[in-house]
C-alpha positions, 0 to 999 in steps of 0.5 A: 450672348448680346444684350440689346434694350427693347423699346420698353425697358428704356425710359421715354423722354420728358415731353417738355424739358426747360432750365433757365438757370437754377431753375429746372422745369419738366413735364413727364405727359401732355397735360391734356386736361388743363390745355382743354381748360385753356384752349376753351377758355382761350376760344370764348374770351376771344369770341367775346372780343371779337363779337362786338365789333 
């Protein structure tokens, strides 16, 4: 009988995967939350800059 992995049993790459020497950085999920948090406070402080002129 052969054995094959299905889709499921196998693990799913990290999203997000950084080494710079001794340092080792990994992101398992998209941090939805906090690229909210960033790409709101991003847009006003833009807006902000930008209406004056």
């Amino acid at each position: 009988m052969s054995r094959t992995l299905r889709t499921a049993d196998r693990e799913a790459p990290p999203f997000l995967e950084i080494r710079v020497r001794g340092f080792h950085l990994t992101v398992e999920r998209i941090p939805y939350r906090l690229l909210t948090v960033l790409t709101t406070l991003g847009g006003t402080f833009a807006g902000v800059a930008w209406y004056p002129r």
